[in-house]
C-alpha positions in Angstrom: 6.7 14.8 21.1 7.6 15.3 17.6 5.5 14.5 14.5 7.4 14.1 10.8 5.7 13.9 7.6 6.4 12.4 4.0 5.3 11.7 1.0 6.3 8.5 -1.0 5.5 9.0 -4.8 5.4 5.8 -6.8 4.5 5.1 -10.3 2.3 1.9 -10.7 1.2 0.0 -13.8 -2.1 -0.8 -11.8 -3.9 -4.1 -12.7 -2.7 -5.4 -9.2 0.7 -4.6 -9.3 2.5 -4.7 -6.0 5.7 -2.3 -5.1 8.3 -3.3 -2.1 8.0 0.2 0.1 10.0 -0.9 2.6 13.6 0.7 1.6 11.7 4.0 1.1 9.6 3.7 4.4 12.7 2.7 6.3 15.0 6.1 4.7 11.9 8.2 5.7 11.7 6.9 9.1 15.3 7.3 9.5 15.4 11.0 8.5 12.6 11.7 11.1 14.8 12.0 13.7 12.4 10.1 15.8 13.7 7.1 17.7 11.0 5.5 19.6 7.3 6.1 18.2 4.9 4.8 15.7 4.2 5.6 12.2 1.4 5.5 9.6 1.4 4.7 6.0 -1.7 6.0 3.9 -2.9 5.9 -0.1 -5.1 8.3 -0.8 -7.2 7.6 -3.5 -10.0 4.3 -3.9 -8.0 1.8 -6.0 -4.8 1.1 -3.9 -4.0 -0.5 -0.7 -1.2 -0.7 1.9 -0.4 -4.3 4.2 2.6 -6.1 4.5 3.9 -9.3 2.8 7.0 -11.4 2.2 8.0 -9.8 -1.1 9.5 -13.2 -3.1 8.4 -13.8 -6.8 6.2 -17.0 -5.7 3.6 -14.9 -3.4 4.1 -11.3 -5.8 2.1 -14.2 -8.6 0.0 -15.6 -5.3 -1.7 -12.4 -4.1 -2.6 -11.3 -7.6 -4.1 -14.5 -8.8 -6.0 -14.7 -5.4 -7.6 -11.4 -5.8 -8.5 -12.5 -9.3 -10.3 -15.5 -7.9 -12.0 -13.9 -5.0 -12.9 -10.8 -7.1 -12.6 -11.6 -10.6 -12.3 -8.4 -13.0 -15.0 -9.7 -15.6 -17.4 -9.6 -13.2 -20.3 -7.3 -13.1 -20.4 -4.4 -10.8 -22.7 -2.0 -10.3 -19.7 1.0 -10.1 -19.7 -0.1 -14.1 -23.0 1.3 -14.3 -22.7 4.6 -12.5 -19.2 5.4 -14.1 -18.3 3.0 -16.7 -14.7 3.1 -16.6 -14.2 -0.9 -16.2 -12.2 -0.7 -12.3 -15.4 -1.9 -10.1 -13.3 -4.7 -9.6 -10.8 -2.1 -8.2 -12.7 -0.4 -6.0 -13.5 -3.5 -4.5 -10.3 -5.2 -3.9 -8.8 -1.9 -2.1 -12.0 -1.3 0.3 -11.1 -4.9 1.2 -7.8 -4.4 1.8 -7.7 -0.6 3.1 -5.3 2.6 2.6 -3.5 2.4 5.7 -0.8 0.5 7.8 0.3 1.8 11.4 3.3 0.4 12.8 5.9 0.6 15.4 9.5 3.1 15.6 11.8 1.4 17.4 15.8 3.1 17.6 15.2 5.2 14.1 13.2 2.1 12.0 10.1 0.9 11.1 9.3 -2.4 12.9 9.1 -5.6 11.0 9.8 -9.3 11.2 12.7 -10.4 9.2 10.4 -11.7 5.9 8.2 -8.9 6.8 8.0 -5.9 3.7 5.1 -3.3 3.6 3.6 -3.0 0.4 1.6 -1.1 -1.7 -0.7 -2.7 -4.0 -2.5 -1.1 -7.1 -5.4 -2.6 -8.2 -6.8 0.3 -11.0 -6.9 -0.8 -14.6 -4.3 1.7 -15.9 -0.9 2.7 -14.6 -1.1 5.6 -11.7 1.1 7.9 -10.1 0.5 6.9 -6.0 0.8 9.6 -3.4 1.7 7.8 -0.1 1.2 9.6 3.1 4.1 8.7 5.8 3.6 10.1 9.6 5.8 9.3 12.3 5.2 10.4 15.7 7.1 9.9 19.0 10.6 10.9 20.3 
């Protein structure tokens, strides 16, 4: 069984900006070599996440404005007053929606549904540089 790793570096604005992965994801699957497996996608770090999504302008304005509702950045958050560096809101939104997406290999490419993109999602309060973690294992 053979195991290939990658790393995906992406610079963010943050403030809930979301970036289409899916053409690097598929170009790192592809030069794994490995036909039939599954992979992993992690973020390291406490203000980003990873899921999926149909990436069209209409739900790129959705998901942000329903974070915003469900957990509004003005709000107050006891990480404020440990730290003080105004991304408690931040913190939040990525424990809720986590660093990591496994999926399927199937004949050399990630598998997804036809309006199916992965995306990572960066909810700090300044722009970041994003380390993310690709494994794929199989044969």
């Amino acid at each position: 069984m053979a195991v290939y790793s990658d790393i995906i570096t992406v610079e963010t604005e943050g403030n809930c900006q979301i970036h289409d992965l899916t053409q690097e994801l598929a170009r790192s699957v592809g030069a794994s070599g490995i036909r039939t497996g599954i992979g992993l996608l992690f973020v390291a770090g406490s203000t980003a996440g990873i899921t999926t999504m149909e990436y069209e302008p209409g739900l790129v304005r959705d998901l942000p404005e329903f974070y915003e509702r469900l957990i509004p950045r003005n709000a107050d958050y006891h990480h404020e007053q440990t730290w003080h560096d105004g991304n408690g809101h931040s913190h939040v939104r990525a424990s809720l929606l986590g660093p990591s997406l496994s999926f399927p290999v199937d004949e050399g490419r990630p598998t997804l549904g036809t309006w199916q993109q992965v995306v990572l999602i960066d909810f700090d309060n300044r722009a970041r540089s994003r380390d993310v973690r690709v494994r794929v294992v199989g044969e």
